[in-house]
C-alpha positions as CSV (number, residue, x, y, z in Angstrom):
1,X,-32.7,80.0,69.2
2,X,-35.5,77.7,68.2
3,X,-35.3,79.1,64.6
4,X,-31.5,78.1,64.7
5,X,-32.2,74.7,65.4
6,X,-35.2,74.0,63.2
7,X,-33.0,75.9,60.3
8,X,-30.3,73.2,61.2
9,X,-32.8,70.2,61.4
10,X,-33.9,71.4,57.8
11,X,-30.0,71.4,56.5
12,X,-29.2,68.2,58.3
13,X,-32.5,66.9,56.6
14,X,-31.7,68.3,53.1
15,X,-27.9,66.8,53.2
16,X,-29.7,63.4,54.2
17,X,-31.4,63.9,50.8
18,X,-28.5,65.2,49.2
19,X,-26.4,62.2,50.3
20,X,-29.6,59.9,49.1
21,X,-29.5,61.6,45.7
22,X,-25.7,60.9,45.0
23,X,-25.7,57.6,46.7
24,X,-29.0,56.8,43.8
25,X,-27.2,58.4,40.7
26,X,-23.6,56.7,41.7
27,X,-26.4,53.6,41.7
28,X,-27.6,54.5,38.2
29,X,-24.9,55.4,36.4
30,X,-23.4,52.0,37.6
31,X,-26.7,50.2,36.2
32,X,-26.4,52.1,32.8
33,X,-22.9,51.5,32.2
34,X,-23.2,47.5,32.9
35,X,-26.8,47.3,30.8
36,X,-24.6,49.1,28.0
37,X,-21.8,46.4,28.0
38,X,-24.6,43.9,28.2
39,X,-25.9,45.1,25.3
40,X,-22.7,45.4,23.5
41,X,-22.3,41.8,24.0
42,X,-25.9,40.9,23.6
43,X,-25.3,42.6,20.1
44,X,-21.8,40.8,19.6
45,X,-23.9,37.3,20.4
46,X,-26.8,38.2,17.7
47,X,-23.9,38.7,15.0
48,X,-22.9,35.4,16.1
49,X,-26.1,34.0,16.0
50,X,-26.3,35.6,12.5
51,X,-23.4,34.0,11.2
52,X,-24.2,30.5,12.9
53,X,-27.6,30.7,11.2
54,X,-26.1,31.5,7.7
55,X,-23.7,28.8,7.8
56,X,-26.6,26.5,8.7
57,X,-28.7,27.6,6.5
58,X,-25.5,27.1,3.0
59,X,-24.9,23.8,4.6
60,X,-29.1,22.9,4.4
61,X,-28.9,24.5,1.1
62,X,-26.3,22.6,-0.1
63,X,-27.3,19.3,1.7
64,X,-30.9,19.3,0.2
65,X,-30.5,20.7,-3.2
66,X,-27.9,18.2,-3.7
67,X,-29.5,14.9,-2.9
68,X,-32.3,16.0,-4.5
69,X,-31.0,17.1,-7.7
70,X,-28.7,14.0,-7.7
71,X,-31.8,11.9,-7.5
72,X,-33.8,13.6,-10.4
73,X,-30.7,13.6,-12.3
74,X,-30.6,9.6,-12.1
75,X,-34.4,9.1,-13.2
76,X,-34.7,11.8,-16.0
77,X,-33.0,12.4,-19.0
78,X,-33.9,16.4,-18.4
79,X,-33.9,16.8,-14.9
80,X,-35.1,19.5,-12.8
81,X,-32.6,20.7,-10.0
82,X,-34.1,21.3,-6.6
83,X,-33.6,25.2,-5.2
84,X,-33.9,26.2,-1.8
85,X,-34.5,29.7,-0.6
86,X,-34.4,30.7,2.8
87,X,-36.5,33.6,3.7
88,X,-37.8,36.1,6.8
89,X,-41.6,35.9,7.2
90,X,-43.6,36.7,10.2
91,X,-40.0,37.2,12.3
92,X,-39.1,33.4,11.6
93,X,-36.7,31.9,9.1
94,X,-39.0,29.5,6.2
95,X,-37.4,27.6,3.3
96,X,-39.1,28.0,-0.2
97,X,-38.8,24.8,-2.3
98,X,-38.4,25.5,-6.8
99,X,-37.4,23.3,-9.3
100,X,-34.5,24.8,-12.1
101,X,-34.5,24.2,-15.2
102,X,-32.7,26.3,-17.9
103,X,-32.9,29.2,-15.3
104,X,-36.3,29.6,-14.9
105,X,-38.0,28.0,-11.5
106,X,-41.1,26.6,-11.2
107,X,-43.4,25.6,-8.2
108,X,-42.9,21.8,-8.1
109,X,-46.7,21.5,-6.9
110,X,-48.2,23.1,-9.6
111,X,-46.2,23.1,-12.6
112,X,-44.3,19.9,-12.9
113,X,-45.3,16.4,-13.1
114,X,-46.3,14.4,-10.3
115,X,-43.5,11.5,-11.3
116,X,-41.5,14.5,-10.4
117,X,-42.4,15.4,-7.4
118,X,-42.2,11.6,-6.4
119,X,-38.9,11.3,-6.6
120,X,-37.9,15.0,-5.2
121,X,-40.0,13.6,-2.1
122,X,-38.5,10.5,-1.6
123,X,-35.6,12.6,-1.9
124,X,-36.0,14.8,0.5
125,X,-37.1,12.0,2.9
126,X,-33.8,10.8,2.8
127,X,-31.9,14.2,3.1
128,X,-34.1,14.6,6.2
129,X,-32.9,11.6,7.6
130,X,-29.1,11.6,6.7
131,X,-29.5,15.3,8.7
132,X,-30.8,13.3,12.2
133,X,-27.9,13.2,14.5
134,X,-27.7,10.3,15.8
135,X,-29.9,8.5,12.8
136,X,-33.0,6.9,13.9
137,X,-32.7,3.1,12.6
138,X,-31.6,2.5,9.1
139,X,-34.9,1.4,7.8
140,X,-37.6,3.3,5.7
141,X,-41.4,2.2,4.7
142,X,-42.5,3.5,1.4
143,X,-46.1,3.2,0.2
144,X,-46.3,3.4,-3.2
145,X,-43.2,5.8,-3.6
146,X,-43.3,6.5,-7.0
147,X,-47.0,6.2,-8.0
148,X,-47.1,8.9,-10.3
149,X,-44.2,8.4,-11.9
150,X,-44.2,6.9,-16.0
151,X,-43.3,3.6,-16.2
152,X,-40.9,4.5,-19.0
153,X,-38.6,5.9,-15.8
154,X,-39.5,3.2,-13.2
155,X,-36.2,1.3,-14.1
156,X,-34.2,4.4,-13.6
157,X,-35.8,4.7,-10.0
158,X,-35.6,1.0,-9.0
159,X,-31.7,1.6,-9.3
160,X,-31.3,4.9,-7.7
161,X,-33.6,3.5,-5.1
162,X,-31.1,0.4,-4.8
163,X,-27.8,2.8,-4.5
164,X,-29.0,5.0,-2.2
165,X,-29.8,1.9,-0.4
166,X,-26.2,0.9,-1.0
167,X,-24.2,3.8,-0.1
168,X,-26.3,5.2,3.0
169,X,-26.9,1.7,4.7
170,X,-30.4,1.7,4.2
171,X,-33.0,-0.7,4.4
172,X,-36.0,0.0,2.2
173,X,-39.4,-1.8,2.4
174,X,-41.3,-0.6,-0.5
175,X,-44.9,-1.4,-1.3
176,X,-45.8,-1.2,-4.5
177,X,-48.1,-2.1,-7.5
178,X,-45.3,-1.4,-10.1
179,X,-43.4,-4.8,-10.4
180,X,-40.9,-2.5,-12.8
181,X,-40.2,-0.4,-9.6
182,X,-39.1,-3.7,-7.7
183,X,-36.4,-5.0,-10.4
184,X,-33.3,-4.1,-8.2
185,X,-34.5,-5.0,-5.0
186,X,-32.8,-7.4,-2.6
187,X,-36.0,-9.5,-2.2
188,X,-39.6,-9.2,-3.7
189,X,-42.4,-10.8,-2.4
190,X,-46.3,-11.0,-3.8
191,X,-48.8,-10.3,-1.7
192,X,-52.5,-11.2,-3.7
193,X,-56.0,-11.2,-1.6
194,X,-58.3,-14.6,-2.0
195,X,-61.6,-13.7,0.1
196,X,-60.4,-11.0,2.4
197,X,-57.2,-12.5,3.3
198,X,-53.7,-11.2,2.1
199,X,-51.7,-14.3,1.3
200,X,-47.6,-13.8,0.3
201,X,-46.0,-15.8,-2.6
């Protein structure tokens, strides 16, 4: 009788597992079929993110290449246009600058003038700032903005300086050496140094 019972303990015992076992693979199978619609829309939201991203990056294309190139255009005869490339390196998203010219690009460090890259710079100071939502105040300090740059072209740059002024709202205080560089401007003042003290004219 005793071998009865313990044989019945043993099934009792067993359907406790049994019951356990379904009760954990009902428990999976729910797990796996909500981490796979998770995943479906975890992929849905990188496709999104994808496209977002693209978008951005057209607009930042367009946004940059085209104040810049619009700048170079109104100081030189020949201009340069301004590229930008947006490419995956080290899992993040960088943007390679090149100057155009005739189809070929060239690194704007190395292989073009430094007048050049002056006025790309400045350029692309304002771009950066015409991108700030809200804008931070409408004035900008330049030191010696164009220092490289021939003074056969400083006229040209005095006025695009003054109409970028003019159709962004923007205040420029420039400091410069170049009095050719100040022709356009609003106001000019001229600052000389008698023993150690800067005196304005």
């Amino acid at each position: 009788m005793s071998n009865i019972q313990s044989i019945r303990n043993k099934l009792e015992q067993e359907k406790g597992k049994k019951q356990h076992l379904e009760t954990s693979i009902r428990k999976l199978g729910m797990e796996i079929k909500y981490a796979k619609r998770d995943l479906r829309q975890q992929e849905k939201a990188r496709e999104i993110i994808k496209a977002v991203g693209l978008k951005t990056q057209q607009q930042l294309q367009f946004h940059i290449s085209d104040i810049t190139s619009l700048a170079l255009e109104a100081v030189f005869s020949d201009p340069y246009k301004l590229v930008t490339e947006f490419v995956e390196r080290r899992n993040k998203t960088e943007c390679d600058l090149y100057f155009e010219r005739d189809g070929s690009r060239v690194d704007p460090l190395s292989a073009s003038g430094g007048g050049t890259v002056d006025v790309a710079a400045f350029a692309l100071r304002i771009a950066s700032w015409s991108m700030q939502y809200p804008h931070s105040n409408p004035v900008i300090i330049l030191d010696e903005p164009m220092r490289f740059l021939s003074v056969d072209h400083q006229e040209q740059a005095s006025m695009m300086l003054k109409e970028v002024s003019e159709k962004l709202g923007l205040q420029f205080i420039i400091i410069t050496h170049e009095p050719t560089l100040a022709i356009h401007a609003d106001k000019t003042f001229n600052v000389s140094i008698r023993k150690g003290v800067s005196r304005v004219v």
